[in-house]
C-alpha positions in Angstrom: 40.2 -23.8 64.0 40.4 -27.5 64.6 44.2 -28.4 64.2 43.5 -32.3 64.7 45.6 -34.4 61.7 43.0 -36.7 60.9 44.4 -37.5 58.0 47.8 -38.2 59.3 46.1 -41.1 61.4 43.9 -42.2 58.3 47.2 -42.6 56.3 49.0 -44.8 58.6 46.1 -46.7 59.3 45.7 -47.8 55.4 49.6 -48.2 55.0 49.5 -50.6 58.2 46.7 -52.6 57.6 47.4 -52.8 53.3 50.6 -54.2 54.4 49.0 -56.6 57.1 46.3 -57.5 55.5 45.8 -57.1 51.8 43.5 -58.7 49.2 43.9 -59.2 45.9 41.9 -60.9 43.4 40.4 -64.3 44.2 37.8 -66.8 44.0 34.0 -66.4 44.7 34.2 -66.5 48.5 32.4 -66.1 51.7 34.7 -64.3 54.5 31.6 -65.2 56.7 31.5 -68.8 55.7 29.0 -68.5 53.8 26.7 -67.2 56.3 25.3 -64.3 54.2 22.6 -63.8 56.6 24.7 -62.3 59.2 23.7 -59.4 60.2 25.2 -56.3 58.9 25.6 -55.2 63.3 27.9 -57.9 63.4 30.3 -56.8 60.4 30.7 -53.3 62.2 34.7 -52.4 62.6 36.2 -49.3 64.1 37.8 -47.6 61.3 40.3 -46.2 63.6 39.6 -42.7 64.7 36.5 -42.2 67.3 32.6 -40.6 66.5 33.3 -37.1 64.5 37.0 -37.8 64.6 36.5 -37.3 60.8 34.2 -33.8 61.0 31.5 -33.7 58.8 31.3 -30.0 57.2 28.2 -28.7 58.6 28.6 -24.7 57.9 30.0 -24.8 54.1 30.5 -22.5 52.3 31.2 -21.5 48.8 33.2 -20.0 45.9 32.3 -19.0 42.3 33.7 -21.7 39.7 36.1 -18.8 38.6 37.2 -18.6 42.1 37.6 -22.7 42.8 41.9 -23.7 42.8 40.7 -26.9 40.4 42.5 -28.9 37.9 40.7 -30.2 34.7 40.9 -33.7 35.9 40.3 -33.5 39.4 37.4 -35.4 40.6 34.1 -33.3 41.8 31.2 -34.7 42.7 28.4 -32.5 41.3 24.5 -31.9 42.4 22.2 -30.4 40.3 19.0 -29.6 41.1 16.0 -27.2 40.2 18.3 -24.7 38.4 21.5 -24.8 41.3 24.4 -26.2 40.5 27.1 -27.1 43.2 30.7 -29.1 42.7 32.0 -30.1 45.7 35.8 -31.5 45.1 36.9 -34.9 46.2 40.4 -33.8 47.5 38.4 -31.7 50.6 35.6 -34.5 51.3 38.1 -37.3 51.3 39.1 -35.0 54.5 34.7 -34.8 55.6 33.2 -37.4 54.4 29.9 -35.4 54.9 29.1 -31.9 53.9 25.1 -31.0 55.9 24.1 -28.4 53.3 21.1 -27.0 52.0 20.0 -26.5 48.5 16.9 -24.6 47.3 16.3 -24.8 50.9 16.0 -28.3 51.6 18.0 -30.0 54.1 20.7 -32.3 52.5 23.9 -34.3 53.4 26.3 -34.9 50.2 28.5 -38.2 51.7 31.7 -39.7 50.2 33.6 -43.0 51.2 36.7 -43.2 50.0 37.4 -46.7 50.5 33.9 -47.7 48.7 34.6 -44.9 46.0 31.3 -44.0 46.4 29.4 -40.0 46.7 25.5 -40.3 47.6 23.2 -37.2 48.4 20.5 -37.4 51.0 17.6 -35.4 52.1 18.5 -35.5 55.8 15.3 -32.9 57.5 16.0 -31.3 60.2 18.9 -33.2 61.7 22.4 -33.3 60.6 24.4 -36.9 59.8 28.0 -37.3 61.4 30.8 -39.9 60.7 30.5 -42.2 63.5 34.2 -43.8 63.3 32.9 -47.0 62.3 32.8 -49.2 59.2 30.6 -52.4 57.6 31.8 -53.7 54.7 34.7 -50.9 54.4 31.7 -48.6 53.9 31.2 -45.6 55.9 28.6 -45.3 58.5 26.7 -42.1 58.9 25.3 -41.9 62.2 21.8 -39.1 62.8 23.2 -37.0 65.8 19.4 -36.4 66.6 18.9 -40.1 67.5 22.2 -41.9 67.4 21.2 -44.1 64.5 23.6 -45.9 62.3 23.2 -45.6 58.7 26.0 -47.7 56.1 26.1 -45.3 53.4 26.0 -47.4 50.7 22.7 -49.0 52.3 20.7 -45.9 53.3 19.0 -47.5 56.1 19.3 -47.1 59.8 20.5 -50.4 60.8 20.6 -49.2 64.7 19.0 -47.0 66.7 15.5 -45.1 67.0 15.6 -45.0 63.4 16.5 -48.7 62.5 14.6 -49.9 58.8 14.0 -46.3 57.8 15.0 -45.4 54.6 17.1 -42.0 53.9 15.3 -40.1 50.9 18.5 -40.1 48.4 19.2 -37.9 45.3 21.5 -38.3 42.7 25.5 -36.7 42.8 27.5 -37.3 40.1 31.1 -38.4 40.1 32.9 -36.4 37.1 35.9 -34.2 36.8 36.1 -30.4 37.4 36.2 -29.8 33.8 33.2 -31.8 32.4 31.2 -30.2 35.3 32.7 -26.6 34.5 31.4 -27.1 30.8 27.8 -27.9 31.7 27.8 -25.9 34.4 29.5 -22.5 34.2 27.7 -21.0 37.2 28.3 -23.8 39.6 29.0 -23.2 42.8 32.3 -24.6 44.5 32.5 -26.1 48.4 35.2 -23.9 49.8 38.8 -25.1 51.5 37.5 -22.3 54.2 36.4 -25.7 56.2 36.6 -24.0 59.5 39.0 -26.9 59.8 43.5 -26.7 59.5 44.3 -29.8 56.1 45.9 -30.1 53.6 43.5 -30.0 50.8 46.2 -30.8 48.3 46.7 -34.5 49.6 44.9 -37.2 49.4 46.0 -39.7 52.1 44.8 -42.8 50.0 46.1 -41.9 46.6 45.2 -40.0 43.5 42.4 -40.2 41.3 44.5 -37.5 38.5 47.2 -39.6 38.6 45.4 -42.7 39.2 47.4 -44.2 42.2 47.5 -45.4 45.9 44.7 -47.1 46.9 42.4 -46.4 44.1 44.7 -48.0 42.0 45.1 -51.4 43.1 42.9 -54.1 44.8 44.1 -54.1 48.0 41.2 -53.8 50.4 42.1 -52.7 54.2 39.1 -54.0 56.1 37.1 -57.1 56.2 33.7 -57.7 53.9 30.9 -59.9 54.3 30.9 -61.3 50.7 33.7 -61.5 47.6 32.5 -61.9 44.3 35.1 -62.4 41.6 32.9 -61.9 38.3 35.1 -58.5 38.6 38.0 -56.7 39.7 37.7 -55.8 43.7 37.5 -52.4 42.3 36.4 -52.0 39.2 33.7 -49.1 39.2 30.4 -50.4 38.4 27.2 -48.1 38.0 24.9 -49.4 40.4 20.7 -49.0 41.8 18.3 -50.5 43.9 14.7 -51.2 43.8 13.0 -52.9 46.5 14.9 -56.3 47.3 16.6 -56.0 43.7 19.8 -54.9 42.7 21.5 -54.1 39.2 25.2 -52.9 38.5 26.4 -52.5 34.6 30.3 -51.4 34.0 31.3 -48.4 32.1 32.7 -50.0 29.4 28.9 -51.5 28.8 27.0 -49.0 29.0 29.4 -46.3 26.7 29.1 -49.4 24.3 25.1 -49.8 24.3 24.2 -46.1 25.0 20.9 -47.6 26.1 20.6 -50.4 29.0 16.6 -51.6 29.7 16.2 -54.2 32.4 13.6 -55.0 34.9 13.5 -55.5 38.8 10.7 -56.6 40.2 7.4 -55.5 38.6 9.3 -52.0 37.6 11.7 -51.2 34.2 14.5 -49.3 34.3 16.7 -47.9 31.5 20.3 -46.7 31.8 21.9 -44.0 29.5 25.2 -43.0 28.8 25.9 -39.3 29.7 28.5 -38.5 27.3 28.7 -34.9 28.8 30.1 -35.8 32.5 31.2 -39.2 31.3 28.3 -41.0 33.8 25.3 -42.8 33.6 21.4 -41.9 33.7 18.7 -43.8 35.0 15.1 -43.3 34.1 11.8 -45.2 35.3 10.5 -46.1 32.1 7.8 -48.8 32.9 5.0 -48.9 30.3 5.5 -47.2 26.8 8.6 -45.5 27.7 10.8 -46.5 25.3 14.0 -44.2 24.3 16.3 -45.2 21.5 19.9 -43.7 20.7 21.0 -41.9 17.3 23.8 -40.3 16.5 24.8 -38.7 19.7 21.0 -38.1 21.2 17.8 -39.9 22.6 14.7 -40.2 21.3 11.8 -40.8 23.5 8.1 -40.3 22.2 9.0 -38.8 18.4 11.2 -35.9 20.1 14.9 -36.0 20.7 16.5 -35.4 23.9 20.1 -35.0 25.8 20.9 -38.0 28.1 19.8 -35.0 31.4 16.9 -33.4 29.2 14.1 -36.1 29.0 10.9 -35.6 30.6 10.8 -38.7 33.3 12.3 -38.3 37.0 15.9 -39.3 36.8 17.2 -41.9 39.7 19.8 -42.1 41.6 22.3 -44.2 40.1 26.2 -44.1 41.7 29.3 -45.0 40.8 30.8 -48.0 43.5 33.8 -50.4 43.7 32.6 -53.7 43.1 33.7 -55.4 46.4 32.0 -52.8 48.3 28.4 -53.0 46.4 28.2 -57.0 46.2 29.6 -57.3 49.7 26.0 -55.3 50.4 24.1 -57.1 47.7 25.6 -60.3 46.9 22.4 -61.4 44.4 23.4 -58.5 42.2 23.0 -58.3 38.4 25.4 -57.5 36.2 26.0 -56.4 32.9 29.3 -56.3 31.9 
């Protein structure tokens, strides 16, 4: 059993560098110099323990939801697909960072970054993705251990290596609490503490999400960006999506307000929902006639009624991010606030 207190060096890390080097607030500024353009190679940091020094989980294993040791508020993040249903708590990947899984038999690699805030699944094939010690924009990188490429999670594209400019085929993981997730799903299965690895799965060496403290709590950033944006808090969570050279991210607060979101990037249109069930958003391809309104608590799309999860497009894979970290990556975002 690996004994190696990873997190120990992780917390001393963010308590040294907070204190050195702090953030807060601020203007709409370049740390570049506004030189956008530089390449994303360039803004790679060590983030200060070496290639698999944070261990990926890559034999998981799992637990009934009876079974799982949770709280009602602590954060899971939550995959659902094709009738399987599997929570995998924030307090042991804040300790990972990558869990290489399979579900319905498909390859897949459910990521988190703490310092981003943000949990994105990945169809990975036949390969497995480990944390490679490094950082760009505070943002993890996932590096393939079959060719040594470098992928910034929040990007999904190989920036070095055999695989630089491909694309990682992404699904959708929900950020939501234990309870929420329990209630919609009451067969779930649960990522087990039985890591194969000696932590302390009760502490969180950044904070608390239930209560809300530590680094998640304030705007204190640790590492260096490539862009600031002050049209919101450094860390305000922000739904946010992709589409070819576009980018969109709508708050919380918006979005529970309008139940229904429509906008357009590029040629495609997109509509948000609000999930009242987990508390999250949906996002539905709905270029042409697909046009879904909101009554009383429930969609309605083509004369029928609907749940926010029930309608009969293909969902996309919206996530939840800290603002600095997605508009460092995409500093020509939209916002709807």
């Amino acid at each position: 059993m690996d004994e190696t207190p990873v997190c120990v060096l992780i917390l001393s890390l963010v308590i040294v560098l907070t204190a050195c080097s702090s953030q807060t607030g601020g203007t709409h500024t370049d740390t570049t110099q506004n030189n956008v353009s530089r390449s994303l190679t360039d803004g790679i940091v060590s983030g200060g323990v070496p290639k698999d020094g944070i261990p990926s989980i890559d034999n998981p294993a799992f637990i009934t939801a009876d079974e799982a040791r949770l709280g009602e508020d602590d954060v899971v993040f939550g995959v659902a697909k094709n009738g399987t249903a599997k929570a995998y708590p924030q307090d042991i990947l804040v300790h990972h960072e990558i869990v290489n899984d399979q579900i319905n038999g498909n390859n897949v690699s459910v990521t988190y970054c703490p310092l981003t805030g943000t949990a994105m699944g990945f169809h990975r094939d036949s390969t497995t993705l480990g944390v490679s010690g490094k950082l760009v924009n505070s943002n993890l990188i996932m590096y393939d251990r079959a060719t040594n490429s470098y992928f910034p999670q929040i990007l999904g594209e190989a920036i070095s290596g055999e695989r630089k400019g491909e694309d990682l085929d992404q699904f959708r993981v929900v950020w939501t609490t234990w309870k929420e997730w329990k209630q919609q799903h009451p067969t779930t299965k649960v990522l087990s503490e039985d890591t194969g690895f000696l932590r302390d799965y009760n502490r969180d060496p950044y904070g608390s999400y239930a209560p809300h403290n530590g680094y998640y709590a304030n705007n204190n950033m640790i590492f260096p960006t490539q862009h600031e944006d002050d049209r919101l808090d450094e860390k305000d969570v922000v739904y946010v999506f992709k589409h070819d050279n576009e980018s969109i991210a709508v708050t919380p607060n918006r979005l529970q307000n309008d139940h229904v979101l429509r906008t357009t990037l590029n040629t495609s249109t997109f509509t948000f929902l609000h999930d009242e069930s987990l508390k999250t958003a949906r996002l539905y391809n709905t270029t042409g006639d697909h046009n879904i309104t909101y009554t009383d608590g429930s969609y309605s799309y083509r004369g029928e009624t609907y749940t926010a999860t029930s309608l009969p497009l293909e969902e996309q894979p919206v996530y939840d991010a800290f603002w600095f970290a997605w508009v460092a990556f995409h500093p020509d975002t939209e916002l709807y606030e």
